[in-house]
C-alpha beads as a LAMMPS data file, in Angstrom:
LAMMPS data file: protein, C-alpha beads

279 atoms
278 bonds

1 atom types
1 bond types

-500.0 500.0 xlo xhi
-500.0 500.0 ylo yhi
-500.0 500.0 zlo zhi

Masses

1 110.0

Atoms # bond

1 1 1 -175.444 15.828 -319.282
2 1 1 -173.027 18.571 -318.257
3 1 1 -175.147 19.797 -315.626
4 1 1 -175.998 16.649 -314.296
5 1 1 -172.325 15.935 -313.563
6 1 1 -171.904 19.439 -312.120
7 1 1 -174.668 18.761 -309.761
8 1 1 -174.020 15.344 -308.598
9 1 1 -169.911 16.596 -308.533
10 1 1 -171.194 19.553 -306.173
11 1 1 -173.458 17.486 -304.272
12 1 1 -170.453 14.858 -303.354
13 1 1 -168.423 18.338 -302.451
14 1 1 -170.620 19.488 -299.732
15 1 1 -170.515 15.883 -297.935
16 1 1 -166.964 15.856 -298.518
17 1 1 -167.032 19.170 -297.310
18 1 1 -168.520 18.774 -294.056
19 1 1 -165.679 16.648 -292.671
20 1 1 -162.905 17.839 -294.149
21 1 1 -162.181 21.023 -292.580
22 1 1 -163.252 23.926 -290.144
23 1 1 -166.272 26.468 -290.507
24 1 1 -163.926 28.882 -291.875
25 1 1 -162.711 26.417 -294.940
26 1 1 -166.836 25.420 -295.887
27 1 1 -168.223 28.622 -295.787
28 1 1 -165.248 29.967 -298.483
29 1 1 -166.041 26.625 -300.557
30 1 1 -169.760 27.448 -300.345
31 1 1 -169.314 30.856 -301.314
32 1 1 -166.789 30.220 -303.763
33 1 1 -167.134 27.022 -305.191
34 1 1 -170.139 26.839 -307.020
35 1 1 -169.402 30.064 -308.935
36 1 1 -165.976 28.706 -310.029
37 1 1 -168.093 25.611 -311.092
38 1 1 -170.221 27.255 -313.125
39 1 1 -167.810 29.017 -314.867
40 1 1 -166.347 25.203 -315.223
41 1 1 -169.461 24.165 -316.519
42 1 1 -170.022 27.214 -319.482
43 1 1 -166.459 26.852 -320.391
44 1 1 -165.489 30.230 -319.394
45 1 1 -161.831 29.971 -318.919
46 1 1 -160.898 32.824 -318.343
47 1 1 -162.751 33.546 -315.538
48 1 1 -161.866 30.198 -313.628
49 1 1 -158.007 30.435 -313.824
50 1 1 -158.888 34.560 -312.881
51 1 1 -160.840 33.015 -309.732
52 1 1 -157.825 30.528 -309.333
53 1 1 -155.024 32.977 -309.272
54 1 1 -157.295 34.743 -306.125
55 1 1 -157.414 31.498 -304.286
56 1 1 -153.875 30.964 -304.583
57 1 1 -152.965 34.507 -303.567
58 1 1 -155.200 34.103 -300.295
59 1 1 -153.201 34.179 -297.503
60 1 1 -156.159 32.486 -294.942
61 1 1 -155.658 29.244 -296.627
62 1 1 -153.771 26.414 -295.963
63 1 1 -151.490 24.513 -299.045
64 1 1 -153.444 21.636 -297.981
65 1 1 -157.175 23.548 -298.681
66 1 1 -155.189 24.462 -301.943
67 1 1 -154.725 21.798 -302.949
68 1 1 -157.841 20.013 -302.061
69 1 1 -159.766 22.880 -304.280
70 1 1 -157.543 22.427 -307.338
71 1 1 -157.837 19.066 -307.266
72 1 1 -161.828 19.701 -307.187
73 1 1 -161.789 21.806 -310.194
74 1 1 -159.422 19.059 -311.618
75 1 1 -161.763 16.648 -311.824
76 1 1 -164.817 18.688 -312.836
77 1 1 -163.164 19.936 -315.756
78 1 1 -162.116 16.560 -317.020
79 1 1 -164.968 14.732 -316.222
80 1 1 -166.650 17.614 -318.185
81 1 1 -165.052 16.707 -321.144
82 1 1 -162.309 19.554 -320.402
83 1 1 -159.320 17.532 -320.442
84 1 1 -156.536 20.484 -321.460
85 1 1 -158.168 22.707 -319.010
86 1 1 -158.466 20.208 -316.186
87 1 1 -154.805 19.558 -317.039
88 1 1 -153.640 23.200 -316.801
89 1 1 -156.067 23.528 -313.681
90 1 1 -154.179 20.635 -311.650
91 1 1 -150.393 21.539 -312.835
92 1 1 -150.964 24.898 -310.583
93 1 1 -150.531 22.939 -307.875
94 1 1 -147.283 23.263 -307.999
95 1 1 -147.304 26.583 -307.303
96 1 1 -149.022 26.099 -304.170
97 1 1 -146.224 28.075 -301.434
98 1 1 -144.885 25.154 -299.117
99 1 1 -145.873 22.356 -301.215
100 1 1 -143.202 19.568 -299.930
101 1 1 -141.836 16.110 -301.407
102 1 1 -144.935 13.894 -300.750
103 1 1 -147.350 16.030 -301.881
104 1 1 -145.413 17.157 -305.427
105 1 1 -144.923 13.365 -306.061
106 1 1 -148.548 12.939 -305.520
107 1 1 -149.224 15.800 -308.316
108 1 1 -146.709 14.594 -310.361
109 1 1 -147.699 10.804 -310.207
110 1 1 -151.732 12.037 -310.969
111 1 1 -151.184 14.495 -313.576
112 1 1 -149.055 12.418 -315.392
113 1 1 -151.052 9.366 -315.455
114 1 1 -153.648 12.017 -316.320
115 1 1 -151.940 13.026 -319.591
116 1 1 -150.766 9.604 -320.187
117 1 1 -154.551 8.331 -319.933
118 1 1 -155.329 11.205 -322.738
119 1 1 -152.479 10.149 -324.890
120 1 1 -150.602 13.603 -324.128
121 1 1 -146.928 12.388 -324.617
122 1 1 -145.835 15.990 -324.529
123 1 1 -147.774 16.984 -321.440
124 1 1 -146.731 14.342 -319.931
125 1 1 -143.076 14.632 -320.973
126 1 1 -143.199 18.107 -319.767
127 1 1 -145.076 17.443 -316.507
128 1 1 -141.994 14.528 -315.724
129 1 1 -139.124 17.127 -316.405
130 1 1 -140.434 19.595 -314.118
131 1 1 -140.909 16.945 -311.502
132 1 1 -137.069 16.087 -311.623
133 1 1 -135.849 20.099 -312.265
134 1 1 -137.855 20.723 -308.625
135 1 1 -137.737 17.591 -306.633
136 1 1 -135.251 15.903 -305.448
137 1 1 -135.543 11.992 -306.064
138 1 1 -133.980 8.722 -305.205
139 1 1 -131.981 7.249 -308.430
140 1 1 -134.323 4.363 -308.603
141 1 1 -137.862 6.640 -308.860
142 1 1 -135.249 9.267 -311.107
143 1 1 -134.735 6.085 -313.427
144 1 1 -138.474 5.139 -313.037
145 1 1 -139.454 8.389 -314.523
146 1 1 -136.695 8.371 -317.199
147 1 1 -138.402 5.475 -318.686
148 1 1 -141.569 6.846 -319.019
149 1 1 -140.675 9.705 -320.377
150 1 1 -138.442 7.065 -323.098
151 1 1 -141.660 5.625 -323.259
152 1 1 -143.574 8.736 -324.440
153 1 1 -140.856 10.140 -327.523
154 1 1 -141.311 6.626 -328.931
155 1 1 -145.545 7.082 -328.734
156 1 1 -144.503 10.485 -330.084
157 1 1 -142.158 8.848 -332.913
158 1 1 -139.157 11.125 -331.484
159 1 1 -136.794 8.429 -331.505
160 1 1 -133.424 10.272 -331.156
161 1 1 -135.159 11.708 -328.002
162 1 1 -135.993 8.688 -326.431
163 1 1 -132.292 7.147 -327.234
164 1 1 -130.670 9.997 -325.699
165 1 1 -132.664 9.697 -322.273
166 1 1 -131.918 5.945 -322.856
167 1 1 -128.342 7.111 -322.561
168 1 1 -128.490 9.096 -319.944
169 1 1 -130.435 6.161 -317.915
170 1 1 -126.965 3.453 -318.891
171 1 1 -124.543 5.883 -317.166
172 1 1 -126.062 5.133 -314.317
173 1 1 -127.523 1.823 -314.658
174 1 1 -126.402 -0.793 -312.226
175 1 1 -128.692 -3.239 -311.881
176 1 1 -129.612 -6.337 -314.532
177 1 1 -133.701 -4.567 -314.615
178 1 1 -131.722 -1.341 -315.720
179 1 1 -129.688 -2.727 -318.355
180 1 1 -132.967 -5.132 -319.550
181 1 1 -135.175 -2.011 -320.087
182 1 1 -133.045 -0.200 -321.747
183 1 1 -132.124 -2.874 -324.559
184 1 1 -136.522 -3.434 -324.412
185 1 1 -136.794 0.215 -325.484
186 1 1 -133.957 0.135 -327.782
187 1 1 -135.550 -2.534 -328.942
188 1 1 -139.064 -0.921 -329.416
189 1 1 -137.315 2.042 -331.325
190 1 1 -135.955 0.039 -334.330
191 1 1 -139.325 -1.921 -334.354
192 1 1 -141.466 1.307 -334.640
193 1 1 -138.874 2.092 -337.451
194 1 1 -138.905 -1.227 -339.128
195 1 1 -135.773 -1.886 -338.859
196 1 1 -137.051 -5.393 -337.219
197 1 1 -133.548 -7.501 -337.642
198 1 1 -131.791 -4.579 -335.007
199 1 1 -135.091 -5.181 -333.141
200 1 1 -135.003 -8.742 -332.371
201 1 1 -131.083 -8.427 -331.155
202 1 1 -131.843 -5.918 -328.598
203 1 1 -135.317 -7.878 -327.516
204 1 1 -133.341 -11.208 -326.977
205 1 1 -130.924 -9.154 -325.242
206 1 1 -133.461 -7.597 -322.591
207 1 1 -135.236 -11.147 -322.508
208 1 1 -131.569 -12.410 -321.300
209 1 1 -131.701 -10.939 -318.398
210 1 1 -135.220 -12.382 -317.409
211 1 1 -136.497 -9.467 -315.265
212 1 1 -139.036 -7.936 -317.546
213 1 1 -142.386 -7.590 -315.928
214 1 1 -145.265 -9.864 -317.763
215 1 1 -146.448 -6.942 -320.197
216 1 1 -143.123 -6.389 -321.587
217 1 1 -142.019 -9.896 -321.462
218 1 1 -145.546 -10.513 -323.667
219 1 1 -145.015 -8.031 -325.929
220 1 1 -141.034 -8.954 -326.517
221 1 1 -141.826 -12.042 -328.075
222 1 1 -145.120 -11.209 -329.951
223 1 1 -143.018 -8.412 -331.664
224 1 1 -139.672 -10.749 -331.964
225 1 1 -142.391 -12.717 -334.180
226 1 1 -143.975 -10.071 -335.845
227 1 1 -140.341 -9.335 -337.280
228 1 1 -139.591 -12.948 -338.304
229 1 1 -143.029 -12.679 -339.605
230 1 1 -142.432 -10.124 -341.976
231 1 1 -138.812 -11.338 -342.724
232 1 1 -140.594 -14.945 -344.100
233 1 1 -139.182 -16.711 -340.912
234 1 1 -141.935 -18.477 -340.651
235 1 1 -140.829 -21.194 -337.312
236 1 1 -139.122 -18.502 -335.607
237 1 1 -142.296 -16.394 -336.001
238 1 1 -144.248 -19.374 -334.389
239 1 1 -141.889 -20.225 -331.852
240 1 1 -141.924 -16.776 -330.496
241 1 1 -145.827 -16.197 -330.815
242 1 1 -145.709 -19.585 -329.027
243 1 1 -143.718 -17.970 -326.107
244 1 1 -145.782 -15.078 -326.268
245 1 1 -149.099 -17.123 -325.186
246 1 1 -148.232 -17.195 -321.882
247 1 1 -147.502 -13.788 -321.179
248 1 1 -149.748 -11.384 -323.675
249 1 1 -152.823 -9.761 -322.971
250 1 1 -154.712 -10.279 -326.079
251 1 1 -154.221 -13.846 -326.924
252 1 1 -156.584 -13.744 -329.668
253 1 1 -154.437 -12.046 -331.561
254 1 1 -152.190 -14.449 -331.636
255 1 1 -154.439 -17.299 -332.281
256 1 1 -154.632 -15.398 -335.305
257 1 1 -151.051 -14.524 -336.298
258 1 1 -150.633 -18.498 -336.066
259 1 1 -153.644 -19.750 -337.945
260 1 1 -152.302 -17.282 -340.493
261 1 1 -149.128 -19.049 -340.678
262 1 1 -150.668 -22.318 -340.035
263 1 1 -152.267 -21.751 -343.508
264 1 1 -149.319 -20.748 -345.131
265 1 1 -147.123 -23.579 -343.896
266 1 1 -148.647 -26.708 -342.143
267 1 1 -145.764 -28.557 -341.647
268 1 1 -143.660 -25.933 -339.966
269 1 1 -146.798 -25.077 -337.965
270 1 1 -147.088 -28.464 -336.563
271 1 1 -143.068 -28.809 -335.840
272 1 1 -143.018 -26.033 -333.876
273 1 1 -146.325 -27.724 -332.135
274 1 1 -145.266 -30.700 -331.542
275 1 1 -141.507 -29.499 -330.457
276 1 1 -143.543 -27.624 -327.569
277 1 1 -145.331 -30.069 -326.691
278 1 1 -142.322 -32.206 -326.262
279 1 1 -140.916 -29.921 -323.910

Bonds

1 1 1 2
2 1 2 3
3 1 3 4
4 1 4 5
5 1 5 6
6 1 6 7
7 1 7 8
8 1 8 9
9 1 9 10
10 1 10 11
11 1 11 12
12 1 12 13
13 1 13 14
14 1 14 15
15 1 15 16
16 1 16 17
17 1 17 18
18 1 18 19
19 1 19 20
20 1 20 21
21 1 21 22
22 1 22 23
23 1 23 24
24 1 24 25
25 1 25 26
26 1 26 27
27 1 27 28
28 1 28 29
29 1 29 30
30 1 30 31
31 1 31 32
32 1 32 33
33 1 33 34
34 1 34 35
35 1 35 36
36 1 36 37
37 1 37 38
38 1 38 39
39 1 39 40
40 1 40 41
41 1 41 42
42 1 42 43
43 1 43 44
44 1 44 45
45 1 45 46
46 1 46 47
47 1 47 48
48 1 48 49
49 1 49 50
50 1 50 51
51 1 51 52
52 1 52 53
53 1 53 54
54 1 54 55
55 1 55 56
56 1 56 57
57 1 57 58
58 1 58 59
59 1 59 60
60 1 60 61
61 1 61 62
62 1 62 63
63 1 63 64
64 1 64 65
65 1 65 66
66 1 66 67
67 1 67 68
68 1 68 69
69 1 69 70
70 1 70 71
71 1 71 72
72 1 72 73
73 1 73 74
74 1 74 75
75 1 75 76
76 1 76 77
77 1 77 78
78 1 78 79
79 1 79 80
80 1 80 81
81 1 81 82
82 1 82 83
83 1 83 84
84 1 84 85
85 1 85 86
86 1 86 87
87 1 87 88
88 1 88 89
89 1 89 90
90 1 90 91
91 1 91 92
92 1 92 93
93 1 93 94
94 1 94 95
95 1 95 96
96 1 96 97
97 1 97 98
98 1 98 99
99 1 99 100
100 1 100 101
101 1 101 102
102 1 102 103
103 1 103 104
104 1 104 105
105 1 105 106
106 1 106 107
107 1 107 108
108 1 108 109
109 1 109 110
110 1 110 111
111 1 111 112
112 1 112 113
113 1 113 114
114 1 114 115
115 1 115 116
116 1 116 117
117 1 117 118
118 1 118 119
119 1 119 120
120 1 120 121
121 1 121 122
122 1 122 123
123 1 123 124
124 1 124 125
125 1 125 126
126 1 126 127
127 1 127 128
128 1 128 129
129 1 129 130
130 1 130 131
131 1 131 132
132 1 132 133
133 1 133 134
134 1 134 135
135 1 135 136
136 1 136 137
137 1 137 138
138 1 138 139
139 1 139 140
140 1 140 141
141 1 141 142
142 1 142 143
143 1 143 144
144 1 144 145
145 1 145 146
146 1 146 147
147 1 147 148
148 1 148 149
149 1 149 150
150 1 150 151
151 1 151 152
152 1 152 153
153 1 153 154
154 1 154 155
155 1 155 156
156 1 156 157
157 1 157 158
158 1 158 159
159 1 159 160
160 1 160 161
161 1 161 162
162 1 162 163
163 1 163 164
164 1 164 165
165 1 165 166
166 1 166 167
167 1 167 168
168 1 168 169
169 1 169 170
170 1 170 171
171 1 171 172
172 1 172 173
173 1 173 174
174 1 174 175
175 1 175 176
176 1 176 177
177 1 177 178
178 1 178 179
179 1 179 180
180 1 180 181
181 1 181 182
182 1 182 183
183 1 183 184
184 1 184 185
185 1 185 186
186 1 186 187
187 1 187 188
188 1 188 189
189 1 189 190
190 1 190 191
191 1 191 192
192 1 192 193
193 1 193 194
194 1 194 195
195 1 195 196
196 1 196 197
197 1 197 198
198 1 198 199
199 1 199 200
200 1 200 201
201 1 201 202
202 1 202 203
203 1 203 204
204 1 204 205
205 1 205 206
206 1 206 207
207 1 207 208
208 1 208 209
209 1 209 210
210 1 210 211
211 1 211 212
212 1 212 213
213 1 213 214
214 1 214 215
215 1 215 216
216 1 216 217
217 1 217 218
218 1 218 219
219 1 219 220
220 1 220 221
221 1 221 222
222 1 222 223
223 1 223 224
224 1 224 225
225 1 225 226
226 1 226 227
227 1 227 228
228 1 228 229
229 1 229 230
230 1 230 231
231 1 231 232
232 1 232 233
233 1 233 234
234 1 234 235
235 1 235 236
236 1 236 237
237 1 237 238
238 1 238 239
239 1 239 240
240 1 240 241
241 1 241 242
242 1 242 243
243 1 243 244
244 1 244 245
245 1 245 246
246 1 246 247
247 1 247 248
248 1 248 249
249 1 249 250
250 1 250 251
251 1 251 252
252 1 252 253
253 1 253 254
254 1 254 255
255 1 255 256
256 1 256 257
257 1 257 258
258 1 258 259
259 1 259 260
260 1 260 261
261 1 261 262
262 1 262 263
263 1 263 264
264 1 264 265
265 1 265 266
266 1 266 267
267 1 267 268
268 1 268 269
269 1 269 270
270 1 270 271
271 1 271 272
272 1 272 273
273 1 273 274
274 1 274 275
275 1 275 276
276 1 276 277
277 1 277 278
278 1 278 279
């Protein structure tokens, strides 16, 4: 299977190849290239990031051709099944001389979906620091990337982490989406720590401001009824699994959580029913 992929990866090179650059650029990828990718292909480390550290030291090629090859060996070594590799391969791009603002946001933006996609909070974590330590961002992408990297401690369980960051993000929060994402994650830290009465305050406090995106909005009131759930709340549980129906992806699930406490307790079930379908 391996070698499949390597050939129909080197195959798409060479047509890529042919109108991306000069006579000069093709005839270095066809002598260099397919070595490199075998070495991809076996595993052999060592060698690649030796070949690498030549390619990045040649003075005959452009950032852009740089770029263009790391991003290459990128994707061979992660659709190879080489996802730390592929990882370590891409982040040298960074140390690509003359690499400006729109191309490290376009490395930063790819590798860290990358390492997000592989469940790599740390990686990814890592990857976003560096981004804001060497580029200098608007406040609104600097907040963007503040949140994801909130986003990541809690997947990582590092909770104080994520609240400091969170703190960092309200000194300069001005804006109601600010303040609202900040309470959501606030929110999602005491939930992942059970602590699920703390949890519904801060999720009816981002819900107050009513600029959470669909996911978030979904996920607000399916775990705002989880808590009441769990706390034997059982019409507060339904209302807010009720809300949740329009907004969550897996609706299923919810079907479920109500049928559940449908079971339990028919008569609240059907008040809470009926009640919505008053309104």
């Amino acid at each position: 299977m391996k070698r499949i992929i390597l050939i129909a990866l080197l195959v798409s090179m060479s047509f890529i190849n042919k109108g991306y650059a000069g006579e000069a650029f093709r005839g270095y990828l066809e002598n260099e290239l397919p070595n490199v990718s075998t070495q991809i292909s076996q595993g052999n480390f060592q060698s690649v990031f030796n070949e690498i550290k030549v390619m990045l030291n040649n003075k005959k090629l452009k950032k852009e051709e740089k770029l263009y090859i790391l991003d290459k060996y990128f994707e061979l070594a992660k659709n190879l099944g080489y996802f730390a590799e592929g990882g370590q391969i891409y982040e040298l791009s960074y140390s690509v001389d003359g690499v400006d603002k729109d191309l490290a946001k376009t490395v930063h933006a790819k590798l860290t979906k990358f390492y997000e996609d592989t469940r790599s909070w740390q990686k990814a974590i890592k990857t976003h620091f560096y981004y804001l330590q060497h580029v200098k961002v608007e406040d609104k992408e600097k907040k963007e990337i503040l949140f994801s990297i909130v986003s990541n401690y809690i997947n990582l369980l590092q909770f104080k982490k994520a609240e400091r960051v969170l703190g960092e993000i309200l000194q300069s929060a001005n804006e109601n989406r600010d303040f609202a994402y900040v309470f959501y994650y606030q929110a999602l830290c005491h939930f992942s720590q059970n602590e699920y009465k703390e949890a519904i305050r801060f999720y009816e406090k981002a819900l107050s401001f009513d600029v959470l995106d669909t996911v978030e909005k979904g996920r607000s009131y399916y775990n705002m009824g989880l808590c009441y759930e769990i706390n034997n709340e059982i019409k507060n549980a339904l209302i807010n699994y009720k809300k949740a129906e329009e907004f969550y992806e897996n609706k299923i699930v919810i079907f479920k959580r109500m049928e559940r406490l449908k079971n339990k307790s028919p008569r609240i079930y059907n008040e809470v029913i009926n009640e919505k379908s008053k309104s």
